[in-house]
PQR file with spaces between the fields and no chain letter, atoms N, CA, C, O and H, PARSE charges and radii, in Angstrom:
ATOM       1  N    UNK     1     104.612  107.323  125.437 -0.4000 1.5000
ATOM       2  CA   UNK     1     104.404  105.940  125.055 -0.0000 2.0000
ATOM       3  C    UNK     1     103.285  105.850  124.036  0.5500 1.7000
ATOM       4  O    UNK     1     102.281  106.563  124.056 -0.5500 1.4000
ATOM       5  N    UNK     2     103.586  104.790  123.034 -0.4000 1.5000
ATOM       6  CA   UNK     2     102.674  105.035  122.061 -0.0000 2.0000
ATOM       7  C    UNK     2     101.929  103.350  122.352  0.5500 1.7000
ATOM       8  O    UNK     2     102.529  102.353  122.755 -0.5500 1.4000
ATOM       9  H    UNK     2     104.401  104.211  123.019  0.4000 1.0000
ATOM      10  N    UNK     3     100.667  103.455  122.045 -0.4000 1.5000
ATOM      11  CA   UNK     3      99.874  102.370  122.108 -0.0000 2.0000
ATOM      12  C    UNK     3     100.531  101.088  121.159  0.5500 1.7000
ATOM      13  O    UNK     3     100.950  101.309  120.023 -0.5500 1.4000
ATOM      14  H    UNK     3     100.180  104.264  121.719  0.4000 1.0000
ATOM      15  N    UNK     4     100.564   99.617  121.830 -0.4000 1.5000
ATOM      16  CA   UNK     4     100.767   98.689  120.771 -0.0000 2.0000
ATOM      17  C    UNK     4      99.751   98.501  120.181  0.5500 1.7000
ATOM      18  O    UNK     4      98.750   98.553  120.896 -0.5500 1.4000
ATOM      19  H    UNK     4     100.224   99.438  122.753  0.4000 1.0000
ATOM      20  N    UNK     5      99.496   98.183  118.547 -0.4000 1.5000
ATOM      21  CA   UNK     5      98.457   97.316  118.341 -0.0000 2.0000
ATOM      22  C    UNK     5      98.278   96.390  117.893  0.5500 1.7000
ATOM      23  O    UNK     5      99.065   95.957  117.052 -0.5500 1.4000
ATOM      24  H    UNK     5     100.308   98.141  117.966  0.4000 1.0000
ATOM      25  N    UNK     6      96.736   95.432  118.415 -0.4000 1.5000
ATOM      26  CA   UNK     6      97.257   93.845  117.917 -0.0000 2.0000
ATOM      27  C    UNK     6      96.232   93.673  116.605  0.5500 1.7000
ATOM      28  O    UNK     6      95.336   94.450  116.274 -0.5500 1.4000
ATOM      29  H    UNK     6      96.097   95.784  119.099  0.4000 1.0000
ATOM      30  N    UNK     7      96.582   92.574  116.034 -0.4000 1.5000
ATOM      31  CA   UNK     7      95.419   92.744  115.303 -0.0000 2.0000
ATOM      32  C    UNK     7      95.283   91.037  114.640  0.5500 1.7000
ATOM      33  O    UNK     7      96.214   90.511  114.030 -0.5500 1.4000
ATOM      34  H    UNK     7      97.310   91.943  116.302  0.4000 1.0000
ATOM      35  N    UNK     8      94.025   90.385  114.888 -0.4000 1.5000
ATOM      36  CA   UNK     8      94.246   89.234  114.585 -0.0000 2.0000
ATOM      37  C    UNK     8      93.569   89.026  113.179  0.5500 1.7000
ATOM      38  O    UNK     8      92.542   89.325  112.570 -0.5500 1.4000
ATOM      39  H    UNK     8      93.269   90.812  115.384  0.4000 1.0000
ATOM      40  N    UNK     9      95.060   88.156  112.981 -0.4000 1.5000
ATOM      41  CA   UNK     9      94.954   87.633  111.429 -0.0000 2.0000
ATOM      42  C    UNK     9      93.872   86.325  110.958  0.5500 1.7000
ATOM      43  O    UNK     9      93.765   85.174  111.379 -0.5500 1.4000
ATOM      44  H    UNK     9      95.895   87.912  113.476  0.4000 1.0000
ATOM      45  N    UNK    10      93.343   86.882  110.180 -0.4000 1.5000
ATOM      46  CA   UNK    10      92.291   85.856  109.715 -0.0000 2.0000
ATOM      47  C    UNK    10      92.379   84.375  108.973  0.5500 1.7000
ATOM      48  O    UNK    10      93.413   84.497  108.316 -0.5500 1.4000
ATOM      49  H    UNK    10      93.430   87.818  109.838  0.4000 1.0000
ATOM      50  N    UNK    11      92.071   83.573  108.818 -0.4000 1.5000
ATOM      51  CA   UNK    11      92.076   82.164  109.168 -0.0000 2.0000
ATOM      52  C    UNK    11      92.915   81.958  107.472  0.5500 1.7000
ATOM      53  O    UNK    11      93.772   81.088  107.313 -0.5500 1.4000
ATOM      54  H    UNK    11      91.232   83.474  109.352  0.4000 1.0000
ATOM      55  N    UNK    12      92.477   82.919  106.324 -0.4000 1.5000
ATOM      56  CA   UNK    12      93.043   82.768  105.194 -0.0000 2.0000
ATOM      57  C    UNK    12      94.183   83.476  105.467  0.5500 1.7000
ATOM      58  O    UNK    12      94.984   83.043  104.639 -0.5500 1.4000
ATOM      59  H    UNK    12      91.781   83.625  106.454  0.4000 1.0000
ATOM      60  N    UNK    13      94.802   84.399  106.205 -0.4000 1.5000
ATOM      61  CA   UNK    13      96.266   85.483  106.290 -0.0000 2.0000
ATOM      62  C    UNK    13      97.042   83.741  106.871  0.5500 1.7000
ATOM      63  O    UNK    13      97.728   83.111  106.066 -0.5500 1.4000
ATOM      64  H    UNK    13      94.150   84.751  106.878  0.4000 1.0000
ATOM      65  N    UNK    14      96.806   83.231  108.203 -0.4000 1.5000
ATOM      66  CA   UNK    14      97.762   82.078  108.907 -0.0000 2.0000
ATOM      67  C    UNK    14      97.945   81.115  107.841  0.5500 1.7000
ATOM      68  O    UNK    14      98.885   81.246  107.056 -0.5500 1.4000
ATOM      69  H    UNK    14      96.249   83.743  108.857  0.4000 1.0000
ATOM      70  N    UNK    15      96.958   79.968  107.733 -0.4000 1.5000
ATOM      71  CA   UNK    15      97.672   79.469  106.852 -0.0000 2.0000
ATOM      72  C    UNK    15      98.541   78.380  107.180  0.5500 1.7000
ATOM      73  O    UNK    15      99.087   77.540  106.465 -0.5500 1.4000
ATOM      74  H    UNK    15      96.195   79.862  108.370  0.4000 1.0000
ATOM      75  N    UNK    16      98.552   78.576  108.434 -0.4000 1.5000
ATOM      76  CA   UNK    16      99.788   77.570  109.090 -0.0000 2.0000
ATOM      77  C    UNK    16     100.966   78.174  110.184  0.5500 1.7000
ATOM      78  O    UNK    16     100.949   79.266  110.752 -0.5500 1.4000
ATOM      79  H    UNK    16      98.109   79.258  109.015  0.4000 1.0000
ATOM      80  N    UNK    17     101.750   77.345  110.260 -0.4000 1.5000
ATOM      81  CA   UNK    17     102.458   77.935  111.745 -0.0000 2.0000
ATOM      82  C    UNK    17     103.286   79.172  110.963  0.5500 1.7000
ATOM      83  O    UNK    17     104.090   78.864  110.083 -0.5500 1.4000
ATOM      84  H    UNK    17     101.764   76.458  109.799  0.4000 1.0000
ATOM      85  N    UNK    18     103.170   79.900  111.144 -0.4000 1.5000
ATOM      86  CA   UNK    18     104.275   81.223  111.122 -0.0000 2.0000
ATOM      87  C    UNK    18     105.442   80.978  111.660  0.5500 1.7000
ATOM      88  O    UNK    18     105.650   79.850  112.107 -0.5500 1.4000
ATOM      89  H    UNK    18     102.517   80.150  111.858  0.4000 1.0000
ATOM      90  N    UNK    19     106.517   82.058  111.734 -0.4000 1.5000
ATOM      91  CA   UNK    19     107.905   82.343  112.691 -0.0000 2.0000
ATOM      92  C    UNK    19     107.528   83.602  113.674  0.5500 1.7000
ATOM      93  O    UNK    19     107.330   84.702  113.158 -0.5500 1.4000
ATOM      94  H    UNK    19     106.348   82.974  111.371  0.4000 1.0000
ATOM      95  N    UNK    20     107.432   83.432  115.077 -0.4000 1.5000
ATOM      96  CA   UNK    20     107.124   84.278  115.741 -0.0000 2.0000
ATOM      97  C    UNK    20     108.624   85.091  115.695  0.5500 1.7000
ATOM      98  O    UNK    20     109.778   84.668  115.766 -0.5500 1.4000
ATOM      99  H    UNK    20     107.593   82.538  115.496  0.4000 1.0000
ATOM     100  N    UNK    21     107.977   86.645  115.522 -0.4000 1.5000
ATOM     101  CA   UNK    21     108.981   87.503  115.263 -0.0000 2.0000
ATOM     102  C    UNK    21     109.824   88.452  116.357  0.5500 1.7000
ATOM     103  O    UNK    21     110.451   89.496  116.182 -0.5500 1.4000
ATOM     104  H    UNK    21     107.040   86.988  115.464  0.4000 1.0000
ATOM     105  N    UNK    22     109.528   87.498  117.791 -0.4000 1.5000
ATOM     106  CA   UNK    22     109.984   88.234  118.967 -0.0000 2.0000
ATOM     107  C    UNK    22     110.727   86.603  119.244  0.5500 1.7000
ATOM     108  O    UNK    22     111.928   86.677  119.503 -0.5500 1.4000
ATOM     109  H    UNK    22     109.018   86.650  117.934  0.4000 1.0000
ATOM     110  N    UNK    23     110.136   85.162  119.213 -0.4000 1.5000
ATOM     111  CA   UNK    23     111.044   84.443  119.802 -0.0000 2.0000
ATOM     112  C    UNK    23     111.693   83.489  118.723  0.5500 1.7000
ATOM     113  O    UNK    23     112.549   82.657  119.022 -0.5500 1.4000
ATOM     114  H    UNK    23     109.161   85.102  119.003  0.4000 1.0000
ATOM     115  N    UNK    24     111.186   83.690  117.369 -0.4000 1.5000
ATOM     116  CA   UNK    24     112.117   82.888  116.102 -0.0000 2.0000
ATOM     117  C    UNK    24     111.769   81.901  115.901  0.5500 1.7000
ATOM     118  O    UNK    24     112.326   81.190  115.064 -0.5500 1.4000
ATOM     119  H    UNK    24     110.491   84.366  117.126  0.4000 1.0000
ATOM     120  N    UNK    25     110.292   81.351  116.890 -0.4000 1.5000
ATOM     121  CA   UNK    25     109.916   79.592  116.731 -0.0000 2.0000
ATOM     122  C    UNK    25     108.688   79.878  115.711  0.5500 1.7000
ATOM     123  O    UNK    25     107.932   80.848  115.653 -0.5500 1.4000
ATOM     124  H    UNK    25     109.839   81.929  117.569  0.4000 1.0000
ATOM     125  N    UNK    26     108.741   78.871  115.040 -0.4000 1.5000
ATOM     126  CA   UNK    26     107.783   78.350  114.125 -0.0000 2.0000
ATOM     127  C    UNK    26     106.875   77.933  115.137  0.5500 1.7000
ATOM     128  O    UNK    26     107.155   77.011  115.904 -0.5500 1.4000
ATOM     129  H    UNK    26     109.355   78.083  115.086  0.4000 1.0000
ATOM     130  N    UNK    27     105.562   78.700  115.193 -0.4000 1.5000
ATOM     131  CA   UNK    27     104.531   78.570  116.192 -0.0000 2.0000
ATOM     132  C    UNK    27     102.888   79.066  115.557  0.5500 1.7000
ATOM     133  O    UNK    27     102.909   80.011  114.769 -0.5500 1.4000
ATOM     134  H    UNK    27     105.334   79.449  114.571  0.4000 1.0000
ATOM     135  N    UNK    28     101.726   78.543  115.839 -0.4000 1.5000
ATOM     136  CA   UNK    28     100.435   78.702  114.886 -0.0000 2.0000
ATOM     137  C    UNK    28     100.347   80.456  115.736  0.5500 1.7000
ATOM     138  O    UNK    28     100.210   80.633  116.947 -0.5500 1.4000
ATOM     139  H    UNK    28     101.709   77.775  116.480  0.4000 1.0000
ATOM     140  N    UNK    29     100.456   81.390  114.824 -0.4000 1.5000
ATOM     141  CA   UNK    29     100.631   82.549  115.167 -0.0000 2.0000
ATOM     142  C    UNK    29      99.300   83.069  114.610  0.5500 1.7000
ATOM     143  O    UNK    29      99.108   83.253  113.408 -0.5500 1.4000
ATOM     144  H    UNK    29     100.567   81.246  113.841  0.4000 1.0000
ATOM     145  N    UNK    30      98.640   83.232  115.313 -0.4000 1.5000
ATOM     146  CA   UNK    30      97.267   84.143  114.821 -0.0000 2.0000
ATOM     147  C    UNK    30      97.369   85.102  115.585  0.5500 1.7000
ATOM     148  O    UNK    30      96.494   85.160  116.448 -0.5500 1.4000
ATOM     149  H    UNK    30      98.797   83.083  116.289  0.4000 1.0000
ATOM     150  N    UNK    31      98.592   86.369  115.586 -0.4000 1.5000
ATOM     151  CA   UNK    31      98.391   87.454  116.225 -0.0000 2.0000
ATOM     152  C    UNK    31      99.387   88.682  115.397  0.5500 1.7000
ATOM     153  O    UNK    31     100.550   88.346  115.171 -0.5500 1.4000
ATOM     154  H    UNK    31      99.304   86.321  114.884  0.4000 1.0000
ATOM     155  N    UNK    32      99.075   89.662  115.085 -0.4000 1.5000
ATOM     156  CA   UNK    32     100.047   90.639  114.488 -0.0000 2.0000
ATOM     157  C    UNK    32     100.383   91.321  115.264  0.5500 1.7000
ATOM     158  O    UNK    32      99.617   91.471  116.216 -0.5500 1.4000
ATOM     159  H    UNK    32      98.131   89.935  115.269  0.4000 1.0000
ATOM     160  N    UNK    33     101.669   92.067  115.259 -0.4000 1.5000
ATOM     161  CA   UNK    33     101.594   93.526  116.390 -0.0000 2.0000
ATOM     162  C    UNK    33     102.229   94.263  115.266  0.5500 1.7000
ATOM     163  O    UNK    33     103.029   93.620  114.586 -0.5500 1.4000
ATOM     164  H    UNK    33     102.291   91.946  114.486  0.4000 1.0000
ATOM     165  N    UNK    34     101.996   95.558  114.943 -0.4000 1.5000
ATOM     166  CA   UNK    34     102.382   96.935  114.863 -0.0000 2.0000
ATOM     167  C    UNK    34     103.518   97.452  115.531  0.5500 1.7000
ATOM     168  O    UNK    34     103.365   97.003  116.666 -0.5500 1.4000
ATOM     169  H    UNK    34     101.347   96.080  115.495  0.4000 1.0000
ATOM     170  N    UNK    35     104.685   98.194  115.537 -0.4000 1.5000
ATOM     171  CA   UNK    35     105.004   98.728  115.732 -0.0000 2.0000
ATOM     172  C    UNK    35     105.442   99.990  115.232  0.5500 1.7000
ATOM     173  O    UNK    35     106.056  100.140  114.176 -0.5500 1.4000
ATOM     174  H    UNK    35     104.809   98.560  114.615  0.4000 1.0000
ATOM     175  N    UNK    36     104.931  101.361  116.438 -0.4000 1.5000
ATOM     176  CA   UNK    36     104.957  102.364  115.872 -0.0000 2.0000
ATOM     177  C    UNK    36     104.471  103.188  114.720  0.5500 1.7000
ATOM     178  O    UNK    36     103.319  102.970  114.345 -0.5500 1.4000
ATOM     179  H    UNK    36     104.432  101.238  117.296  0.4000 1.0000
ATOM     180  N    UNK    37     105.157  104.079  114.117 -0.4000 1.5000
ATOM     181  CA   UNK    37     103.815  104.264  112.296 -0.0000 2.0000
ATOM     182  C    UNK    37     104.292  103.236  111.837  0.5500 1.7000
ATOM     183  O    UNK    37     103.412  102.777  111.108 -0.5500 1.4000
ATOM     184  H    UNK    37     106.093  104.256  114.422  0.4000 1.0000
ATOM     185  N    UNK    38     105.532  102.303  111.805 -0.4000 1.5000
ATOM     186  CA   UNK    38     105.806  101.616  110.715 -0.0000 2.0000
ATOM     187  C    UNK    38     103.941  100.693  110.013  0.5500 1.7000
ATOM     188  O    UNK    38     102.988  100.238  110.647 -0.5500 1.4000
ATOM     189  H    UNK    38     106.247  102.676  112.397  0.4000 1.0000
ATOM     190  N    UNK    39     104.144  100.774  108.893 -0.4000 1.5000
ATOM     191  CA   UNK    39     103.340   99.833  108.299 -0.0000 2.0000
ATOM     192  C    UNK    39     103.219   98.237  108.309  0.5500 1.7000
ATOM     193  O    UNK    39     102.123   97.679  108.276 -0.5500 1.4000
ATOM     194  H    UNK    39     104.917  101.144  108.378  0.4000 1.0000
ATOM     195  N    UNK    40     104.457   97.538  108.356 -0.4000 1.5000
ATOM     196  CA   UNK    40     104.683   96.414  108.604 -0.0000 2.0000
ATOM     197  C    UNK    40     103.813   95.525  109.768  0.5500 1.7000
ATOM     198  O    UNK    40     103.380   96.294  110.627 -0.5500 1.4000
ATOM     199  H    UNK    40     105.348   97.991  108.382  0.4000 1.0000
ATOM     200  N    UNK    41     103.572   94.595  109.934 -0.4000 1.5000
ATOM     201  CA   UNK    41     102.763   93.773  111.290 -0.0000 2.0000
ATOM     202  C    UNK    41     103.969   92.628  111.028  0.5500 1.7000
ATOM     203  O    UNK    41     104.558   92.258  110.012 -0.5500 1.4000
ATOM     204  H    UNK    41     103.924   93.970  109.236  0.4000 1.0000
ATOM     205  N    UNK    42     104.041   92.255  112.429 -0.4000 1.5000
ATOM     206  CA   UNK    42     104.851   91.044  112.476 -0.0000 2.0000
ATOM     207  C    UNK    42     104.071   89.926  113.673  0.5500 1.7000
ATOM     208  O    UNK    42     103.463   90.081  114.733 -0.5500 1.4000
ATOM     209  H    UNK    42     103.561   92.555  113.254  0.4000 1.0000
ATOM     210  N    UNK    43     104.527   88.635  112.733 -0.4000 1.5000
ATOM     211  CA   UNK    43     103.398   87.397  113.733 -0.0000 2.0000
ATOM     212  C    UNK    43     103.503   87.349  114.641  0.5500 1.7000
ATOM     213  O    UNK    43     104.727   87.232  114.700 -0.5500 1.4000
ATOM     214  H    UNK    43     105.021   88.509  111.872  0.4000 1.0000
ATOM     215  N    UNK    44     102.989   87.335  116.147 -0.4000 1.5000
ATOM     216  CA   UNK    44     103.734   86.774  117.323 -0.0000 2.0000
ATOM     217  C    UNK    44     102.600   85.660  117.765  0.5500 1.7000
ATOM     218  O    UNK    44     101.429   85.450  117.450 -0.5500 1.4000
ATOM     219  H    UNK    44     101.994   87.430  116.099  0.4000 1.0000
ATOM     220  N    UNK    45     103.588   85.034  118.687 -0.4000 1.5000
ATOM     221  CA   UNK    45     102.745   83.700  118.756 -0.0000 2.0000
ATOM     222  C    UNK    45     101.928   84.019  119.896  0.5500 1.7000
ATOM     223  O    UNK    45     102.226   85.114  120.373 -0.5500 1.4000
ATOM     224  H    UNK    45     104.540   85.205  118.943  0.4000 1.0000
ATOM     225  N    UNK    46     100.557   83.136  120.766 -0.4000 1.5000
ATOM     226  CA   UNK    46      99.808   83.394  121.797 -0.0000 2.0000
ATOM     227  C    UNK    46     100.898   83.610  123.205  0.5500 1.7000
ATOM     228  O    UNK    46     101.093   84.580  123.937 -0.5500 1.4000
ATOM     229  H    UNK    46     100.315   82.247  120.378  0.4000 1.0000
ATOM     230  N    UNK    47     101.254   82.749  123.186 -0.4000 1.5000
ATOM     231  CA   UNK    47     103.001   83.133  124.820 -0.0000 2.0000
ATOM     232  C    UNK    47     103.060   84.632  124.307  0.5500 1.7000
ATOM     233  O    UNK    47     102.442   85.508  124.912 -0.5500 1.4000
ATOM     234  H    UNK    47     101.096   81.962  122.591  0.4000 1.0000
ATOM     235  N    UNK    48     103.758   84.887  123.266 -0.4000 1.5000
ATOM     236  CA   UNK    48     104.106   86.556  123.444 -0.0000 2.0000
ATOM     237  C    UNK    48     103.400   87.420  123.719  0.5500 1.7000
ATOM     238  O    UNK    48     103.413   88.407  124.454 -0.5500 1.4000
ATOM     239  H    UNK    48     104.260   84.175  122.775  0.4000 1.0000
ATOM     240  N    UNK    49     102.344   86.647  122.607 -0.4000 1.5000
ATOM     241  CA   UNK    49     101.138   88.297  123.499 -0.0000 2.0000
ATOM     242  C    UNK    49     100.272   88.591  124.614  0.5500 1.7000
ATOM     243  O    UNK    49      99.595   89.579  124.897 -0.5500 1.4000
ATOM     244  H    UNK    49     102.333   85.845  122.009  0.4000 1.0000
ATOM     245  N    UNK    50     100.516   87.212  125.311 -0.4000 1.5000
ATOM     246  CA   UNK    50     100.099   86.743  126.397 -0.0000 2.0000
ATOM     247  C    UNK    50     101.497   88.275  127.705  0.5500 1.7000
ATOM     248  O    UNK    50     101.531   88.924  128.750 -0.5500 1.4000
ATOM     249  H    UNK    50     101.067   86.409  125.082  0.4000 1.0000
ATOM     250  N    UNK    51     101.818   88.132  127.187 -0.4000 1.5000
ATOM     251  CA   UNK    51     103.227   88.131  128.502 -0.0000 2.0000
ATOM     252  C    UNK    51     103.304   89.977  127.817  0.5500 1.7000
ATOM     253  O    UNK    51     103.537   91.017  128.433 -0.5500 1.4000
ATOM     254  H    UNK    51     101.791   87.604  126.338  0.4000 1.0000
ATOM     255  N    UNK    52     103.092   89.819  126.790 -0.4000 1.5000
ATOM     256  CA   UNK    52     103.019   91.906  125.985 -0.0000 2.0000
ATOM     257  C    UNK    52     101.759   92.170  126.563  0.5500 1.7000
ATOM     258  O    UNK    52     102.068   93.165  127.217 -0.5500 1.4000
ATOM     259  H    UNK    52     102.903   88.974  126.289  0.4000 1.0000
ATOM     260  N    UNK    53     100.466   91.977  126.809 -0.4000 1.5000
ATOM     261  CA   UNK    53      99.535   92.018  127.976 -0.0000 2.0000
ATOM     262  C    UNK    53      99.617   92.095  129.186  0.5500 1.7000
ATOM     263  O    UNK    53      99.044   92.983  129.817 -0.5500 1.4000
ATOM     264  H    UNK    53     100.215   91.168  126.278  0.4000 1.0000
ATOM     265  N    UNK    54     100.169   91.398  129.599 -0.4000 1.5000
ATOM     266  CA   UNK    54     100.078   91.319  130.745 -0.0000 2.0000
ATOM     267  C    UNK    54     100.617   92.160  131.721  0.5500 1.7000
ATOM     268  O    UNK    54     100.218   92.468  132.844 -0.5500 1.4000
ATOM     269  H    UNK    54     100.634   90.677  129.086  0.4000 1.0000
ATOM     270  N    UNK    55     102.096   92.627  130.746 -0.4000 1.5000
ATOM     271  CA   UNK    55     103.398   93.846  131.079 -0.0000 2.0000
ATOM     272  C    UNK    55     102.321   95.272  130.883  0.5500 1.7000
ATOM     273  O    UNK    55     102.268   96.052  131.834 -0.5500 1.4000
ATOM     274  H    UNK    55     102.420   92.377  129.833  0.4000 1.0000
ATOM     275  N    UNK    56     101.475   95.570  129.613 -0.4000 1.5000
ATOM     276  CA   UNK    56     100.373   96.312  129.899 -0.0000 2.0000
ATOM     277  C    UNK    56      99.531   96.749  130.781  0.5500 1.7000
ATOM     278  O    UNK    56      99.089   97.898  130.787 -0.5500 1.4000
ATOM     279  H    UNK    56     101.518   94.936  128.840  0.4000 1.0000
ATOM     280  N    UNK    57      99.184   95.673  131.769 -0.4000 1.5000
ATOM     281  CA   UNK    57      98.216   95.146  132.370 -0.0000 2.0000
ATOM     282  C    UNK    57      98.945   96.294  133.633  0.5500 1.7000
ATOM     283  O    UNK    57      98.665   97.379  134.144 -0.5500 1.4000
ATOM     284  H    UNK    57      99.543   94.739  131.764  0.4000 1.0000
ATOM     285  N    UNK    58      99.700   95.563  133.687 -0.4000 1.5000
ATOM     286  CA   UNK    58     100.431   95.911  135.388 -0.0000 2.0000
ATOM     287  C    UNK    58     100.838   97.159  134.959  0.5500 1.7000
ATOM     288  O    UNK    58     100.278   97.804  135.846 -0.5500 1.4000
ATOM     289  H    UNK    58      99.927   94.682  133.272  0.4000 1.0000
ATOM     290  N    UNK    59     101.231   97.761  134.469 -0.4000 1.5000
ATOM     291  CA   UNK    59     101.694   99.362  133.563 -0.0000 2.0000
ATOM     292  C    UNK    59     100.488  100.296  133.941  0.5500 1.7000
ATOM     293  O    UNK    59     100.540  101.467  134.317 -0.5500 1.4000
ATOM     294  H    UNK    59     101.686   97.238  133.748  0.4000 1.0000
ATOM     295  N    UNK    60      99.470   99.554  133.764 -0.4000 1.5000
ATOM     296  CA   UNK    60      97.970  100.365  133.936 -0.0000 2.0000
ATOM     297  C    UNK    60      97.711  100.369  135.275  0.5500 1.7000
ATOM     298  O    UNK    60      97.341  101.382  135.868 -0.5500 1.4000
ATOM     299  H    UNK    60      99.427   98.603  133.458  0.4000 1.0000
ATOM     300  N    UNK    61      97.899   99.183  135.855 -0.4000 1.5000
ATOM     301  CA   UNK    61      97.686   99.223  137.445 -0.0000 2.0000
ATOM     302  C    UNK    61      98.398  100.230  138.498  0.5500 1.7000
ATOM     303  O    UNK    61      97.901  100.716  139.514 -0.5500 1.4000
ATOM     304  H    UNK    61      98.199   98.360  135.374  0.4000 1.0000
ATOM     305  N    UNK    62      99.779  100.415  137.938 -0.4000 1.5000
ATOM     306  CA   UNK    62     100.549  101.309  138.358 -0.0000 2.0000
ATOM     307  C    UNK    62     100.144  102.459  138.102  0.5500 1.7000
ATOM     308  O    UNK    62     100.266  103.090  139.151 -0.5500 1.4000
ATOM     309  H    UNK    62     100.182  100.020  137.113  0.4000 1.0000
ATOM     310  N    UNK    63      99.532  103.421  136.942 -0.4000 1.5000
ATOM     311  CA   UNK    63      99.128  104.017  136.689 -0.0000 2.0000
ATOM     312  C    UNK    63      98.120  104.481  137.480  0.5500 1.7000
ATOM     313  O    UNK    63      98.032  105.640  137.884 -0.5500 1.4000
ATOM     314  H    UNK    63      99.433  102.908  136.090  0.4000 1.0000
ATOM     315  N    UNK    64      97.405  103.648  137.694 -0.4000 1.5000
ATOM     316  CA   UNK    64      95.791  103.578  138.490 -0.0000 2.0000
ATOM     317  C    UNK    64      96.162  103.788  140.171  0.5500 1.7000
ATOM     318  O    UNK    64      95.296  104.073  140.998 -0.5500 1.4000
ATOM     319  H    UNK    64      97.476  102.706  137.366  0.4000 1.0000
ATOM     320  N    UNK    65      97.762  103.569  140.538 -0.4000 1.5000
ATOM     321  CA   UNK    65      97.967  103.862  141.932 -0.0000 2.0000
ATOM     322  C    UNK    65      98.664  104.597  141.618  0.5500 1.7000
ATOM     323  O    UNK    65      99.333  103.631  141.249 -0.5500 1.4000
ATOM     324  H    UNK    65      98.466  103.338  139.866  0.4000 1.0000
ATOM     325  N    UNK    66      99.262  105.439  141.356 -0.4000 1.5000
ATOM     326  CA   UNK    66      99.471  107.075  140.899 -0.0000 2.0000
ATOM     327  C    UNK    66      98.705  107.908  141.282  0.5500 1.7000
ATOM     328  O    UNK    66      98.838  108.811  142.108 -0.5500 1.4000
ATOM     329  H    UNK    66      98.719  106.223  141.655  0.4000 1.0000
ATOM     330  N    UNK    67      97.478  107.446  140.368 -0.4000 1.5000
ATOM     331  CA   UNK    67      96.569  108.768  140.133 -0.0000 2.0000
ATOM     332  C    UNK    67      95.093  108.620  141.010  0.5500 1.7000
ATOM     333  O    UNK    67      93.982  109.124  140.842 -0.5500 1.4000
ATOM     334  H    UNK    67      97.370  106.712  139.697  0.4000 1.0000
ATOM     335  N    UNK    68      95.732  107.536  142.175 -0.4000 1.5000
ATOM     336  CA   UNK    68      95.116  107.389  143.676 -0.0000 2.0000
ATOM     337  C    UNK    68      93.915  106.591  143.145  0.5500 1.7000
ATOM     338  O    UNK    68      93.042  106.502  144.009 -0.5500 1.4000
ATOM     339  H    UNK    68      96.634  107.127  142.311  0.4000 1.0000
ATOM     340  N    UNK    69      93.614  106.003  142.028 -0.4000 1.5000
ATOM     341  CA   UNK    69      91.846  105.072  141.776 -0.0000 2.0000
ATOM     342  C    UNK    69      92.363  104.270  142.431  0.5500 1.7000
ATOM     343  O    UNK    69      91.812  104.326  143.530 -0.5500 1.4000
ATOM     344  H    UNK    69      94.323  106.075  141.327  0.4000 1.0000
ATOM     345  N    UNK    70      93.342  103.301  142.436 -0.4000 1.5000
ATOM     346  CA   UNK    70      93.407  102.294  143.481 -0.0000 2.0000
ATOM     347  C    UNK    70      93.793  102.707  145.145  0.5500 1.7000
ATOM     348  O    UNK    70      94.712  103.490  145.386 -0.5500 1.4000
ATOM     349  H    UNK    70      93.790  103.255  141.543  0.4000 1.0000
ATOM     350  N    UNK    71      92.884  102.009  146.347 -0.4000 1.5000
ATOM     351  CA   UNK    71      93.700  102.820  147.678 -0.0000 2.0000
ATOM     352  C    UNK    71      93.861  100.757  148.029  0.5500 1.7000
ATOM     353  O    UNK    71      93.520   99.618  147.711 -0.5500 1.4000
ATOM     354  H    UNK    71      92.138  101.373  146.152  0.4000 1.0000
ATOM     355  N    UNK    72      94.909  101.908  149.187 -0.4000 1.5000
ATOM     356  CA   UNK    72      95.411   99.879  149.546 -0.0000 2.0000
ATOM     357  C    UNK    72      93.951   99.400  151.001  0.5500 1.7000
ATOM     358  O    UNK    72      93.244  100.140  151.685 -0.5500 1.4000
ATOM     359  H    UNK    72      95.186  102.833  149.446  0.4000 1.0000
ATOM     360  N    UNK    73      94.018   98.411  150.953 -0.4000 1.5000
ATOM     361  CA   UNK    73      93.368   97.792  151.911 -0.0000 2.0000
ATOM     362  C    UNK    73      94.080   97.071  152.990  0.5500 1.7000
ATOM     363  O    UNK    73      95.133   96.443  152.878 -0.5500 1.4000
ATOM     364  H    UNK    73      94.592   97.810  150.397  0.4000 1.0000
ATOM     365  N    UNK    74      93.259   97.275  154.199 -0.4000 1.5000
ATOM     366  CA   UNK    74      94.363   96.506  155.312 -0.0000 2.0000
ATOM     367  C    UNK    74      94.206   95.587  155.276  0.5500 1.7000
ATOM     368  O    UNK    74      93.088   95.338  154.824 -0.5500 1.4000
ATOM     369  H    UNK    74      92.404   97.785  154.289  0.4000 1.0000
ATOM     370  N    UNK    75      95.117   94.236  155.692 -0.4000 1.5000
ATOM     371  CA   UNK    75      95.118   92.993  155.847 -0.0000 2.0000
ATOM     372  C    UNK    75      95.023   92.577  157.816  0.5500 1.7000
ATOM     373  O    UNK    75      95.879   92.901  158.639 -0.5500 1.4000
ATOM     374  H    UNK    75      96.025   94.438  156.059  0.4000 1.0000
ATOM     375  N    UNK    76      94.088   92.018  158.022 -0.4000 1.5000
ATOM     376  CA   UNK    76      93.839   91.572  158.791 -0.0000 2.0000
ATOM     377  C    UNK    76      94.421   90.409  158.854  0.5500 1.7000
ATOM     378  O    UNK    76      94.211   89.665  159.812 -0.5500 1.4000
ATOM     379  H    UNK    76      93.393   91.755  157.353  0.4000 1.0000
């Protein structure tokens, strides 16, 4: 797996609402993502990268109970 990266676009790059390039809406997109070597960045709006985080997020957590850093706790 290769790292996403984000990279936020500066106040002269926006400009105004963009087309988010994962859901097609004209939305104030101050966020780029990378994919892969390609060179290209494409806008995505705050929802997408909200929810591409978050899928990260939990990816890592899983990870982290794998490799035993997380142990479970009992519930009383």
């Amino acid at each position: 797996l290769q790292p996403i990266r984000f990279v936020k676009a500066s106040a002269v790059e926006c400009g105004g609402p963009k087309k988010c390039a994962l859901t097609g809406q004209s939305k104030s997109c101050k966020h780029r993502i990378k994919l892969g070597d390609s060179s290209n960045y494409y806008y995505i709006s705050p929802f997408c990268r909200y929810r591409i985080t978050s899928v990260c997020n939990f990816f890592t957590y899983i990870r982290y109970i794998q490799q035993g850093l997380v142990k479970q706790q009992d519930v009383l």
